[in-house]
VOMARLUM-744809 format. One record per residue (C-alpha): residue number from 0; chain; y, x, z. Coordinates in steps of 0.001 Angstrom, whole numbers. Example, Ala and Ser with C-alpha at 12.3 -4.5 7.8 and 13.67 -1.06 7.14 Angstrom:
2
0|A|-4500|12300|7800 .
1|A|-1060|13670|7140 .
This chain:
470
0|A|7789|24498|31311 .
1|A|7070|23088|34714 .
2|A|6708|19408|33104 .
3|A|4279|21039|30293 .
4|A|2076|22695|33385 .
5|A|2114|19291|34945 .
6|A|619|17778|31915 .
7|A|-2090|20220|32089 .
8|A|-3168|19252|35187 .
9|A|-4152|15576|34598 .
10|A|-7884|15544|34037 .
11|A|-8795|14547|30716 .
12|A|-9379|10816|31007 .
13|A|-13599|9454|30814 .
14|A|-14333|6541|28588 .
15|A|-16276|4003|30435 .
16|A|-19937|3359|28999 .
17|A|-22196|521|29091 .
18|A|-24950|1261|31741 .
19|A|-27509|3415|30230 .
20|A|-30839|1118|31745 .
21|A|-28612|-1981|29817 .
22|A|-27459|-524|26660 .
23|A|-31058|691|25121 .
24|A|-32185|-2289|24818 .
25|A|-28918|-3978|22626 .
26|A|-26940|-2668|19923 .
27|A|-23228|-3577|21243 .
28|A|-21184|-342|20833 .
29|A|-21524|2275|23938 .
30|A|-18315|3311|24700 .
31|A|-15859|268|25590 .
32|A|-12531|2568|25397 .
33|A|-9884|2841|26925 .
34|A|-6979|391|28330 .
35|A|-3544|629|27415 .
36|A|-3074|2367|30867 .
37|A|-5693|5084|30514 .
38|A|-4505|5539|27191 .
39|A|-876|6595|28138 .
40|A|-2329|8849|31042 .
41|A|-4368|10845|28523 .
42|A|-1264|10782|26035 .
43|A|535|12441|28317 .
44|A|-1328|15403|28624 .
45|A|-200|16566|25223 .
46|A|1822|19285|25731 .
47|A|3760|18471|21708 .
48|A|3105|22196|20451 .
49|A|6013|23701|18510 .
50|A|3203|24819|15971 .
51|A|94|22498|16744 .
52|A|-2798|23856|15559 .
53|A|-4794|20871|16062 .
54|A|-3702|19408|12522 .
55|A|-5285|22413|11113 .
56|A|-8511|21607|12734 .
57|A|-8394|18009|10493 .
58|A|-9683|17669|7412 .
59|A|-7275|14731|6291 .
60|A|-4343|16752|8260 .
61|A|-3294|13504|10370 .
62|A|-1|13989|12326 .
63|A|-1719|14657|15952 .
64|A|1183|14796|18438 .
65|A|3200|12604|16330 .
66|A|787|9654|16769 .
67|A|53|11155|20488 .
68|A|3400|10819|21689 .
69|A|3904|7248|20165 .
70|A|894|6080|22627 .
71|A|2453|8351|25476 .
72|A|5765|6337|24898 .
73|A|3675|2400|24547 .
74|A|4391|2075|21325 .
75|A|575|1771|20086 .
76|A|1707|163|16624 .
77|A|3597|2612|16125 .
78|A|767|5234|16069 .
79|A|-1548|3408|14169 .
80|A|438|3494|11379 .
81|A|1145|6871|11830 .
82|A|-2157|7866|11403 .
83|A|-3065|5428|8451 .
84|A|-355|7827|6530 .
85|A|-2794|9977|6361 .
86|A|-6247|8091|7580 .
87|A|-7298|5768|5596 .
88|A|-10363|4303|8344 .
89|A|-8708|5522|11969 .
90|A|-10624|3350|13686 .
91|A|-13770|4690|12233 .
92|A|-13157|8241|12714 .
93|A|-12126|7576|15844 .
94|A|-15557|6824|16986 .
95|A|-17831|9289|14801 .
96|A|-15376|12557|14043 .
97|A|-16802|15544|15421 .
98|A|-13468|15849|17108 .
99|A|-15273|18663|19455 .
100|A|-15713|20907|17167 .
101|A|-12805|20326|15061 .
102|A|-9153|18848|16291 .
103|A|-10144|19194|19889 .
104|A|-11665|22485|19519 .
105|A|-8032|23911|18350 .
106|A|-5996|21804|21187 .
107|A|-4104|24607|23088 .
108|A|-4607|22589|26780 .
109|A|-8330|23612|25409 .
110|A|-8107|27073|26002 .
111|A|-7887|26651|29998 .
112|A|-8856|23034|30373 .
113|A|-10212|20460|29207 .
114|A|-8652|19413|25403 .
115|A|-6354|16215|24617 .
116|A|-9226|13287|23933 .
117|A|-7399|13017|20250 .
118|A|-10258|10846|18872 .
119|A|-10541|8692|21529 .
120|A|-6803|7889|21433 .
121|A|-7333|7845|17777 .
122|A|-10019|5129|18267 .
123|A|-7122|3272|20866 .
124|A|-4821|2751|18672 .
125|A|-6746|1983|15606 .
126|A|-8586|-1095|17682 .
127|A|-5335|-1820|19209 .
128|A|-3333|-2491|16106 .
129|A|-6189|-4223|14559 .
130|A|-7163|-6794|17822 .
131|A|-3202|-7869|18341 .
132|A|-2862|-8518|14755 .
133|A|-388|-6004|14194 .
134|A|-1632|-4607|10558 .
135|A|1409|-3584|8118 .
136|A|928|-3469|4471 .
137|A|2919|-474|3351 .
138|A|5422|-1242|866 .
139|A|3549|216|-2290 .
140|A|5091|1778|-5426 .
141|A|5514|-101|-8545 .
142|A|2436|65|-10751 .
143|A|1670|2678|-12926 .
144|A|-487|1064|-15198 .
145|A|-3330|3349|-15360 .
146|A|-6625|2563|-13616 .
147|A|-9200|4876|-11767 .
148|A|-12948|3845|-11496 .
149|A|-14321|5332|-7872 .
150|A|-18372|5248|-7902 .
151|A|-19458|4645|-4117 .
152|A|-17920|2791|-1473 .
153|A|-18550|5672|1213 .
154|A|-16108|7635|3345 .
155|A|-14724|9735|-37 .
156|A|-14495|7086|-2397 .
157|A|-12563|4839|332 .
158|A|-10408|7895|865 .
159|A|-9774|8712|-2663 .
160|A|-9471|4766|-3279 .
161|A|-6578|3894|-934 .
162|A|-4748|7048|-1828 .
163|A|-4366|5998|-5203 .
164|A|-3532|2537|-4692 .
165|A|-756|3449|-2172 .
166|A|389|5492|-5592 .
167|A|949|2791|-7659 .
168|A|-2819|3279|-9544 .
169|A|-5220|420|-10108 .
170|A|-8466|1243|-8297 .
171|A|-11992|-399|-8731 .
172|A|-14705|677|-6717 .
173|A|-17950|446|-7895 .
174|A|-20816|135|-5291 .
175|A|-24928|141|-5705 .
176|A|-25328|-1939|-2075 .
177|A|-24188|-5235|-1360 .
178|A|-22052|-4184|966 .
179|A|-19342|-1503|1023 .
180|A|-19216|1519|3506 .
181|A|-22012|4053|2278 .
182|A|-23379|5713|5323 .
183|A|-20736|3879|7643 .
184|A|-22611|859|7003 .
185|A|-26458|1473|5961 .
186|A|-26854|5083|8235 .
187|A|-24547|4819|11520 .
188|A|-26306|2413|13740 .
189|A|-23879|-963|15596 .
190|A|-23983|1182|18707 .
191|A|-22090|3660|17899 .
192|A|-19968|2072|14674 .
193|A|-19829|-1753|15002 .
194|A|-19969|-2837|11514 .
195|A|-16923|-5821|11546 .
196|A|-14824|-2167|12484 .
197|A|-16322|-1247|8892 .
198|A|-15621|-4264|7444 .
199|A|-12199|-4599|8899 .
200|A|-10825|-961|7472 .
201|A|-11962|-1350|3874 .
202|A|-10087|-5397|4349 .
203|A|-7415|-3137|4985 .
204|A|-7854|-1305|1638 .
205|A|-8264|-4648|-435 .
206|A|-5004|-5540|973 .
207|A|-3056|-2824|-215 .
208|A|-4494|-3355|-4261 .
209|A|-8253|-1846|-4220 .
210|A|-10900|-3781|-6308 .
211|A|-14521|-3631|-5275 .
212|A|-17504|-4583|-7118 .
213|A|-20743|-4358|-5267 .
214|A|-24143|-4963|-6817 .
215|A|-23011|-2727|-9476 .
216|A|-25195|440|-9996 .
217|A|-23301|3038|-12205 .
218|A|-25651|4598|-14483 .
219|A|-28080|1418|-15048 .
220|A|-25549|-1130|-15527 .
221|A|-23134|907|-17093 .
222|A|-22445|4659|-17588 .
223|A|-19328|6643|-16295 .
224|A|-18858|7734|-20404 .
225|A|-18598|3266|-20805 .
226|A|-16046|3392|-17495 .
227|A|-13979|6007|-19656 .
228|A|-14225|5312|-23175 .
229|A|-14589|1690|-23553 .
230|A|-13075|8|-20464 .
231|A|-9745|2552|-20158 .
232|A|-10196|3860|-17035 .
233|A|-8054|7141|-17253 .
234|A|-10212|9160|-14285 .
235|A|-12987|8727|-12356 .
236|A|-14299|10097|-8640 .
237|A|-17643|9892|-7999 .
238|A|-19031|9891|-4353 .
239|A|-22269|8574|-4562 .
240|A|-23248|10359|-1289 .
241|A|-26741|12529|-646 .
242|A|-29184|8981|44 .
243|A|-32190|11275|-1273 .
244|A|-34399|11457|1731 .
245|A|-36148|14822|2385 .
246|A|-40185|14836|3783 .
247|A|-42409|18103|5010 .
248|A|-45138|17554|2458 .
249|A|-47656|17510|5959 .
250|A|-50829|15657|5765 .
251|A|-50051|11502|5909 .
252|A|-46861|11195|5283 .
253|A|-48057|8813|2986 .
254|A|-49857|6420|5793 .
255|A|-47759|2927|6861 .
256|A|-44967|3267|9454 .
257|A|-43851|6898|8158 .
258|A|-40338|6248|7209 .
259|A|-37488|8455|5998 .
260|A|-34371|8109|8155 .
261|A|-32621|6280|5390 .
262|A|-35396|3754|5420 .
263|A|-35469|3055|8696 .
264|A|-31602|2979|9815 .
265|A|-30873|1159|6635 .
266|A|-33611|-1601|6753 .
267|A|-31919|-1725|10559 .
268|A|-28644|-1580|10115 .
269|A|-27299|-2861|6417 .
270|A|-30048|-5474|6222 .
271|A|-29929|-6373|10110 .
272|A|-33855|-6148|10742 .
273|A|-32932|-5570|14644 .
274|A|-32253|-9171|14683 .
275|A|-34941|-10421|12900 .
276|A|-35635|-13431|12709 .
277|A|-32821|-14197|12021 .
278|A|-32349|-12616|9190 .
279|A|-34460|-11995|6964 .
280|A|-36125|-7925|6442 .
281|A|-37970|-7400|8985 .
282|A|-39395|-3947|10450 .
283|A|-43248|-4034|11686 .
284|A|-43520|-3302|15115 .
285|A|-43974|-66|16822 .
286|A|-44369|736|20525 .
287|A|-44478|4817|20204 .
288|A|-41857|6258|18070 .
289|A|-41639|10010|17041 .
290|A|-37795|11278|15194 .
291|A|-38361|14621|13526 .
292|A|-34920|16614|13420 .
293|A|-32527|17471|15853 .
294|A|-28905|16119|13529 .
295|A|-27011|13281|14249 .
296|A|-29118|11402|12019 .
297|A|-32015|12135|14265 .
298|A|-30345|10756|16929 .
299|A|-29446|8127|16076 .
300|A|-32802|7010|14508 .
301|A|-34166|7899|17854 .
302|A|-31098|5789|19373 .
303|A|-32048|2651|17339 .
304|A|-36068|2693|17302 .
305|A|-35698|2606|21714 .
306|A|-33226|-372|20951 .
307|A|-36145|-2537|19195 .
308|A|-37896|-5255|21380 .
309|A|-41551|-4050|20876 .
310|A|-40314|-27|21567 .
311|A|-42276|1558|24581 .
312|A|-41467|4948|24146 .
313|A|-39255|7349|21898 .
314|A|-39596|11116|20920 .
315|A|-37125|13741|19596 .
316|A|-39504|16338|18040 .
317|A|-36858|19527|16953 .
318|A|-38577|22889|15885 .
319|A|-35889|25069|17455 .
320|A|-33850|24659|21095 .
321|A|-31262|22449|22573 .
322|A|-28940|25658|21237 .
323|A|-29555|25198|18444 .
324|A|-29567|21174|17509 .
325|A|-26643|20060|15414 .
326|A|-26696|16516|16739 .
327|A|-23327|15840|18725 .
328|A|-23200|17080|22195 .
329|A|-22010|13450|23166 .
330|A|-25532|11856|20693 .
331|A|-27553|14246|23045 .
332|A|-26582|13264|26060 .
333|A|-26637|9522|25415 .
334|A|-29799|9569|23844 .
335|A|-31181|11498|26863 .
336|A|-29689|8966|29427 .
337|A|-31104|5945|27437 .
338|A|-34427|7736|27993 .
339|A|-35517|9210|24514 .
340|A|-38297|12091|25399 .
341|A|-37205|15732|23623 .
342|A|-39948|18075|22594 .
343|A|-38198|21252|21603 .
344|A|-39358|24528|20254 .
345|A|-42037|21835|18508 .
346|A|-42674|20927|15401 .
347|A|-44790|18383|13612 .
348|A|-47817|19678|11229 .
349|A|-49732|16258|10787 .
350|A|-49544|12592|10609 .
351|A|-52965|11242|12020 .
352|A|-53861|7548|10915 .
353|A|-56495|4645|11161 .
354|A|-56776|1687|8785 .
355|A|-54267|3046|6985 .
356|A|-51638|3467|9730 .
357|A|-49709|5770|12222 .
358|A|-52095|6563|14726 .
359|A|-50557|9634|16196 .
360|A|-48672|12637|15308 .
361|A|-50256|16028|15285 .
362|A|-47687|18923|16797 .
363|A|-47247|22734|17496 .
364|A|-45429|24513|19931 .
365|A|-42788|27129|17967 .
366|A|-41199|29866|19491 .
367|A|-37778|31307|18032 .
368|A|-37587|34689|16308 .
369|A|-35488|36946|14239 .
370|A|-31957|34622|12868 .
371|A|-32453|33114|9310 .
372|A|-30108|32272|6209 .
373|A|-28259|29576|8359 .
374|A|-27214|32079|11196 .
375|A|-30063|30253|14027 .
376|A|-33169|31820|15502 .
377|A|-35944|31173|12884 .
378|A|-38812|29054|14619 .
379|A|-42000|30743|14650 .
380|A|-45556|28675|15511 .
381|A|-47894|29788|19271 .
382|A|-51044|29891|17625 .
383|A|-53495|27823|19383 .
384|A|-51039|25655|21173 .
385|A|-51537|22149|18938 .
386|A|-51251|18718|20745 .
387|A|-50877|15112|19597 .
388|A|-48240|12980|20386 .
389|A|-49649|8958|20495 .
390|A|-47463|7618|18341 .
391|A|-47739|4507|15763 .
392|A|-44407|5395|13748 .
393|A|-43011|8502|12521 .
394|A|-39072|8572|11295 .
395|A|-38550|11767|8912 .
396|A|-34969|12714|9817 .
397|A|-34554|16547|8374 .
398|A|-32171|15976|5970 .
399|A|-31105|14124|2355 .
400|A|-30705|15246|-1413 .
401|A|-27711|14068|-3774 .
402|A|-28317|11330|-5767 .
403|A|-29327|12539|-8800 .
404|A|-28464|9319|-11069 .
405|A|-24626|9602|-11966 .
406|A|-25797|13584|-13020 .
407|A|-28541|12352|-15221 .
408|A|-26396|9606|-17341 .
409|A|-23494|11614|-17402 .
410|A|-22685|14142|-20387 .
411|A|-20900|17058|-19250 .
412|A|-21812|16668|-15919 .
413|A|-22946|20126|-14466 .
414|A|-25023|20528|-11430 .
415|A|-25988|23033|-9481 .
416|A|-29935|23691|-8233 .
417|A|-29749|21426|-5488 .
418|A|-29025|18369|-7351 .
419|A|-25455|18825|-6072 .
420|A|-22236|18253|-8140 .
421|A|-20383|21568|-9532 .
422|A|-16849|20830|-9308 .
423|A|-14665|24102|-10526 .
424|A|-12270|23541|-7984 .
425|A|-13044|23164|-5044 .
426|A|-9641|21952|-3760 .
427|A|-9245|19146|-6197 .
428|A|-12898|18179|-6867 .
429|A|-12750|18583|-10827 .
430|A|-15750|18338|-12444 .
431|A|-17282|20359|-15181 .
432|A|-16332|17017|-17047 .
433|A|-12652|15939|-18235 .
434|A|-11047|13306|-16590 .
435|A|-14261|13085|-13800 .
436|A|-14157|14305|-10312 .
437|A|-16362|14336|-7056 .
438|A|-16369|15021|-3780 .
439|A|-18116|14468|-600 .
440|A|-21844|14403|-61 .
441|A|-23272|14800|-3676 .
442|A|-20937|18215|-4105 .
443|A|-21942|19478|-165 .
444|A|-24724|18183|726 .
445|A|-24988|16026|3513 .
446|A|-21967|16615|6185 .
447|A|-19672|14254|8672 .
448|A|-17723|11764|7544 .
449|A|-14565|13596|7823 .
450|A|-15188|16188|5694 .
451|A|-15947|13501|3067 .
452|A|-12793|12106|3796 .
453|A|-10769|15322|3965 .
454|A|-13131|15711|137 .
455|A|-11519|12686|-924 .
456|A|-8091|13347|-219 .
457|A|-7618|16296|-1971 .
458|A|-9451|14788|-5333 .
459|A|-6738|11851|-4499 .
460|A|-3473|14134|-5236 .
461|A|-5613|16127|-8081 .
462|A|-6560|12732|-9949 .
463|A|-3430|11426|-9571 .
464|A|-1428|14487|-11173 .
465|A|-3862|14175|-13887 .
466|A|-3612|10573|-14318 .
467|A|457|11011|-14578 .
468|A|277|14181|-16567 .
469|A|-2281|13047|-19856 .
């Protein structure tokens, strides 16, 4: 018990930063993490629960104290293979898991201090395994002889992909981009996720027996009722992600330089525009940038537009309060030490132009009211209190649809009103079609990567029972 108390009593351990006047102007990643050192101290604060909660807190159920302890004792290989029993990208979630308000927000030290770091140590061992050269390929299972088609090379589909190759399954993924990642590679900016950690996961997953075809858009170049009946796949997961950007319908959101979020960060990140010249899609040049939202997404939109050369300025324009944003605590606070400008409780009614272009961005100040559908204060406008920002860009960051192609080439394929995939169970992702499931984005809507993942891994176990079993 005594040992235990003394545990609780080391502070949790800070992950050094690049300096906040430095880092806005380049895109290497913000948080260096932590040395072998650091990582033992904040090991050792893990108290090993008898009944650890904090696995129930994970959507992909890794074995928290069991990899914990393994750093605690040095033995950093060790624990990245313990979590890539049950993780197929570690090193990924390790950097953009809402650990807060998931893992860590169940960690029992929690409760009177500060809780176990568990992504950041997630995040240590993952790089640490991967930098010494230390990758194991599991020994895999003989093969069964059935193959599984997986449409989208996002967070569920790489889930659901290694899963079933670890069972014995060939597994092609077909992706639209030419690149595989989804959202890890065209929507989470270098900063944060450096994209050779992208790259270097889903090497990981060609290693152990996964196929993937890029280029390849299912539902133009060939239908998932093709996939099944004339190439012999025996199932099929679709997680094609929600990459259908929303707008407000204001006045000139059709002028140059409005952009959705997906436009933007994709043009930036996939196709590498922040170092343009070098290659070759460039972005046109903006001084004054205003994000509209308040979600991760937001942020880190906001994040990358102060990060190009020609960026003066950079505003956060959220209808509601700092309460109520749904951007990471940790996005927040970077994005306000890297000097992005937040106007809250406002909310954009008009995109002004000249020659065609972003001249400004019209505003109102909102005030919050009675609680709506999603539980927050519904926003409510101060007449009389417009303003214009000065502005020459405008990033529309409120939110994304499902992709509605797979749904429209697919017979048998219900969906709901949304756009969203019905799947009748939720805990195995079948679809209204035989043989097809889904998960992730284009059944929830847009969520965190985890939850994808967590999506992913459940479909995994279904498809695989219905592989063996027809």
């Amino acid at each position: 018990m005594e040992e235990k108390k003394s545990k609780v009593k080391v502070p949790r351990q800070p992950m050094p930063e690049q300096d906040p006047k430095v880092r806005n102007k380049n895109f290497n990643e913000v948080p260096l993490g932590y040395s072998p050192e650091t990582a033992i101290l904040e090991a050792k604060r893990c108290i090993q629960c008898k009944k650890p909660k904090c696995i129930d807190g994970c959507p992909v159920q890794v074995k928290i104290p069991e990899f914990i302890k393994q750093i605690a004792d040095g033995d950093f290989a060790a624990a990245a293979r313990t979590l890539k029993e049950t993780n197929a990208l570690p090193a990924i979630c390790g950097r953009v898991c809402p650990q807060e308000t998931q893992c860590e927000q169940l960690c029992v030290i929690g409760v009177k201090e500060e809780p176990v770091a568990v992504g950041r140590l997630e995040r240590f061992a993952a790089d640490y395994e991967r930098t010494n050269k230390l990758v194991k390929i599991p020994s895999l299972p003989s093969k069964t002889g059935k193959k599984v088609a997986i449409v989208g090379a996002g967070p569920s589909g790489l889930t659901v992909a290694g899963d079933l190759a670890k069972l014995g399954h060939e597994v092609v993924i077909f992706e639209a981009l030419h690149k595989p990642g989804g959202v890890l590679f065209y929507g989470i900016p270098e900063f944060r996720l450096p994209k050779e950690i992208v790259e270097a996961e889903i090497h990981y997953l060609q290693q152990i027996g996964v196929h993937i075809k890029v280029n390849y858009v299912v539902g133009k170049i060939i239908s998932i009722d093709e996939l099944m009946n004339q190439h012999d796949f025996s199932a099929v997961f679709i997680g094609t992600g929600a990459g259908l950007p929303y707008f407000m319908n204001m006045p000139g959101e059709n002028l140059n330089a409005v952009y959705s979020a997906n436009e933007f960060l994709t043009r930036i990140n996939l196709m590498k525009a922040w170092n343009f010249p070098n290659f070759d899609t460039p972005i046109p040049s903006h001084k004054r940038v205003a994000v509209v939202g308040g979600g991760n997404t937001a942020m880190d939109a906001a994040r990358t537009a102060l990060r190009l050369p020609t960026t003066e300025k950079v505003y956060i324009v959220y209808r509601r309060s700092l309460n109520e944003m749904p951007a990471r605590k940790e996005e927040i606070e970077h994005g306000r030490e890297e000097g992005i400008e937040f106007h809250l409780l406002t909310n954009p009614i008009r995109v002004l132009g000249k020659d065609g272009w972003v001249s400004g961005l019209e505003c109102i100040k909102m005030e919050l009211g009675e609680p709506d559908a999603s539980g927050r204060r519904r926003p409510v406008p101060v007449e009389g209190s417009n303003f214009t920002l000065d502005v020459d860009a405008t990033v529309i960051a409120i939110g994304n649809g499902s992709n509605p192609l797979i749904p429209m080439t697919t017979s048998g394929l219900k969906t709901n009103k949304h756009g969203n995939i019905e799947v009748v169970n939720a805990e195995t992702g079948l679809t209204t079609r035989e043989g097809v499931f889904a998960g992730g984005d284009i059944v929830t809507g847009a969520a965190t990567v985890i939850e994808a993942m967590g999506a992913g891994k459940k479909a995994a176990q279904a498809m695989h029972e219905y592989i063996m079993n027809t």
